[in-house]
N, C-alpha and C positions, 0 to 999 in steps of 0.2 A: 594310658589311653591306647586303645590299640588298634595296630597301622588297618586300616580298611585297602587299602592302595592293591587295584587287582593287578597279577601278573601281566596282562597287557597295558595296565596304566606305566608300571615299572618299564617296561619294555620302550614303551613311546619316549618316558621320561629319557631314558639313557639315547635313542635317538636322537631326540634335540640336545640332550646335551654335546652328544659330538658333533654335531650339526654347527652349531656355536664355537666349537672348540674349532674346526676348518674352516669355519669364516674368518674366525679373529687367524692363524696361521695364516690364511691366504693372502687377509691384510697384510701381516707385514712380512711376509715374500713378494709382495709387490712395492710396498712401503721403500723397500732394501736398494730397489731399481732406482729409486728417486731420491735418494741420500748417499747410505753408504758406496752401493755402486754408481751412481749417477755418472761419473764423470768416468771412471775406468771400464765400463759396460754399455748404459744407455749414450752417456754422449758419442763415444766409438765406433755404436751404431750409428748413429744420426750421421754424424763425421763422415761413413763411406757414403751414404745415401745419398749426401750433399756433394762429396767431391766425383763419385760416378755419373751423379743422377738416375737413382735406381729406382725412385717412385716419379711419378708423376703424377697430375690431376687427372681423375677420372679412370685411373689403372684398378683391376681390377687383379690381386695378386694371391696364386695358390700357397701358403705357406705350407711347405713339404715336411712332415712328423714323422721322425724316424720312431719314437720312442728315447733318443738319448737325452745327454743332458745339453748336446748344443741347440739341438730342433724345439726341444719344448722352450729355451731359453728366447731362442728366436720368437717364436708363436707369443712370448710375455712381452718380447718388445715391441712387436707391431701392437698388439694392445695399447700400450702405455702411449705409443705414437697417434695408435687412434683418439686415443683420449686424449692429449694436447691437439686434436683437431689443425693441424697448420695445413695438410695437404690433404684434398676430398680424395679418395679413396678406398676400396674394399678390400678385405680379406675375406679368404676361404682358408680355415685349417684341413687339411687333407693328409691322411695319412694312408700306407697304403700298407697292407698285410700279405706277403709274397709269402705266407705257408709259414706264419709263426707258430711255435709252441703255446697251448692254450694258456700256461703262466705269462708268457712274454706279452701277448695279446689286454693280458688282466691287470698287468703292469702299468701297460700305456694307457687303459682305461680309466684306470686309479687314478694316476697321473693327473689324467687330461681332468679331471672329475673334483679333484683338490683344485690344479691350478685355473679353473673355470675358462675350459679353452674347449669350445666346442668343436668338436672333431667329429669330420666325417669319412669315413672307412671305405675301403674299398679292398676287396679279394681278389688274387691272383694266384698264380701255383707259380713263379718266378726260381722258389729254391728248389722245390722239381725237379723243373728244367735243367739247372748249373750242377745240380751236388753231383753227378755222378760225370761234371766235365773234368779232367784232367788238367788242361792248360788253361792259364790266365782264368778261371774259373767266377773269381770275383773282379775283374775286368767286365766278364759277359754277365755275370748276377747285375752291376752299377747298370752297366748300358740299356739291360731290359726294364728296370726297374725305371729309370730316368723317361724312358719311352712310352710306359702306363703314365708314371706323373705328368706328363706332355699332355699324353690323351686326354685324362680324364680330368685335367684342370682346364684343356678346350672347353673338352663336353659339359663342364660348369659355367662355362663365360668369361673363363679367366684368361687376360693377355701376358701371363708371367706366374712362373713357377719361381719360388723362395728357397734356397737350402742352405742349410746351419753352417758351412765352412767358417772356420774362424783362421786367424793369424797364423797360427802354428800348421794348419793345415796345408797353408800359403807358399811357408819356408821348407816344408818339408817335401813339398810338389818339387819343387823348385831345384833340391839338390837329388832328390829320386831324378829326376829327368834327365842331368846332368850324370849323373853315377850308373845308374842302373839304362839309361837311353838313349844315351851318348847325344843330347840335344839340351838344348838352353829353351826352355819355355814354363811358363807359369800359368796355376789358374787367373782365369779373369774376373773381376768383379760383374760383367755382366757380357751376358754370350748371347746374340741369335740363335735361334735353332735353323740349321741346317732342313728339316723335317716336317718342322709342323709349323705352317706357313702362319705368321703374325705373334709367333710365342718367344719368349725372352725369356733368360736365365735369367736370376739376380743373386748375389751373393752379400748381404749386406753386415753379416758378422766380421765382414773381410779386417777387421784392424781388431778385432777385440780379442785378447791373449788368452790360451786357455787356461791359465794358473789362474785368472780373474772368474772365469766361470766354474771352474770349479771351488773356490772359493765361494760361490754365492752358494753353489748347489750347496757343499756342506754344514755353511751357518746357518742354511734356512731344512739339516735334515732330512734333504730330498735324493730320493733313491732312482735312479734312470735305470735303463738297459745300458747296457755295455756295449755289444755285440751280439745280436741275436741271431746270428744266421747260424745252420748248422754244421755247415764245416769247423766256425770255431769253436761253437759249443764242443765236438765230439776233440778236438785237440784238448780243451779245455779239461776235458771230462778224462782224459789221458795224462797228462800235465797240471795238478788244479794248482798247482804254485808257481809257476811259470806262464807268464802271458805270450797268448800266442804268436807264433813266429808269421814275422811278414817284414819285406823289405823297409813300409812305411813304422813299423817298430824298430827296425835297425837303424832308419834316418835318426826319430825319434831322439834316440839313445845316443848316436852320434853326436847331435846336436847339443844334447843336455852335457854329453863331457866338454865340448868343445867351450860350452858358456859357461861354465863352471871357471876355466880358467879367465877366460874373456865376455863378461855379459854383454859388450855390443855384439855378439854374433850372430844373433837373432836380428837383430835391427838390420845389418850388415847385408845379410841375404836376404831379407826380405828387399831393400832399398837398390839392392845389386839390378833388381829388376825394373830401375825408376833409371838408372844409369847405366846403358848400353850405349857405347859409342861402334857406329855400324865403322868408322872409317878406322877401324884395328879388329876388327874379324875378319877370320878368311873368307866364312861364307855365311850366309845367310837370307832367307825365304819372306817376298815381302808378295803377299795376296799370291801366292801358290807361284809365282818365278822363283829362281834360283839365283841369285847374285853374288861372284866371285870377287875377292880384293882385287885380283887381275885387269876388273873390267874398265876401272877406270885409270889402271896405275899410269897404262903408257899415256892415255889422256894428260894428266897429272905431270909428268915427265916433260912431256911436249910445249904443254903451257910454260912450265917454268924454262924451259929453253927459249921461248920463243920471248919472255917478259927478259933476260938475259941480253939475246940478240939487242933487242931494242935498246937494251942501257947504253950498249956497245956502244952502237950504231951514234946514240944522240953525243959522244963523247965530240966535240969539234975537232 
């Protein structure tokens, strides 16, 4: 018998077939969040959410999409949070394109398009601006970039902007600061903004390890950006075996030998930051004053003289 089936029947056919073929995958990369990863990924979410209080009822929250694997990871779990319904709530996925490569751009497309994560876009010329700064270059690329997401998550109705920092990201802030800035400070799981009056950071990846996220990305196959901005691409494109140089790669690396020997090391400096005793530093900044060990030492001194006197004194 022979095939009648026109060229565009064949065409549609293959269509739906892959059509079929991305739903059934999407299932079970979402499937993955509620089993295998449940407890090392989604609970760890939920975990900071709960111990910051980083959503509330009625928040209306921009989830920030870089295109990596931590942002689109994030974006799947407010999903899944939306779908256990516990806190009324909205999302907006917002992503922003400071002047990507039309690949980089097609990526995140893709991406957003399998993982059923409606995204909405927005242009900027941000790497413009930075590629031809000299200093701190990707200090001032973060800042601009942070400043559109401000904006344009107002200009949507949103009271909080969402971004993918995870655990590693945490520990590594933590000893850059110290090493490279000669200060003790860490990110926060949730910041005011200085700027843009009624808007709030939130960071709720804040406990979930990146060995765990990359593990989900590559059981379930899923290809991110790495790094798209053009500075590193053009190192990259100069070095393709070598990942590019930057202090938060040299923490990185630091880190990985140091837990090689010892695995609480990670836990260690992360918790370093749960356990600050102000009365054994010399100095330290509370709401922009300055406070020295000095200020209260003679205090200190004086009292204990004075509880001394007193014993004396009661002696008959």
């Amino acid at each position: 018998m022979c095939n009648t089936d026109t060229k565009e029947q064949r065409q549609e056919s293959a269509v739906t077939d892959s059509d079929y073929a991305d739903r059934n995958r999407l299932k079970h990369i979402e499937a993955s969040l509620r089993t295998k990863y449940k407890h090392k990924i989604f609970n760890k979410f939920v975990q900071a959410i709960c111990d910051f209080d980083l959503v509330r009822p009625d928040d209306k929250i921009a989830v920030c999409i870089s295109g990596g694997k931590d942002s689109m990871l994030m974006a799947k779990l407010f999903q899944e949070l939306k779908r256990r319904n516990k806190i009324p709530f909205e999302v907006k996925f917002l992503s922003m394109d400071p002047g990507y490569a039309e690949r980089n751009r097609q990526q995140i497309e893709h991406n957003a398009a399998l993982l059923n994560i409606p995204i909405t876009f927005f242009n900027t010329k941000v790497f413009d601006a930075v590629f031809h700064v000299e200093q701190n270059p990707c200090y001032l690329c973060a800042k601009m970039r942070r400043g559109f997401l401000y904006r344009y998550a107002q200009e949507a109705g949103c009271n909080k902007i969402a971004l993918g920092h995870h655990f590693n990201d945490i520990i590594e802030t933590n000893l850059m600061s110290m090493i490279y800035g000669g200060e003790i400070r860490t990110m926060m799981p949730k910041v005011k903004s200085a700027n843009w009056a009624g808007m709030e950071l939130i960071r709720p990846m804040y406990y979930v390890r990146e060995t765990d996220i990359k593990h989900w990305r590559d059981e379930n196959r899923l290809e991110f950006l790495q790094c798209a901005c053009r500075f590193t691409e053009r190192i990259a494109a100069a070095n393709p075996d070598d990942p590019a140089p930057s202090k938060r790669q040299e923490i990185k690396q630091l880190i990985a030998r140091l837990s090689a020997e010892n695995p609480q090391v990670p836990d260690n400096i992360f918790h370093a930051m749960e356990n600050v005793n102000l009365s054994v530093v010399l100095k330290y900044k509370l709401n922009g004053t300055l406070h020295n060990v000095l200020d209260a030492y003679d205090n200190e001194e004086q009292e204990k003289q004075e509880q001394n006197i007193g014993s004396v004194c009661d002696i008959p």
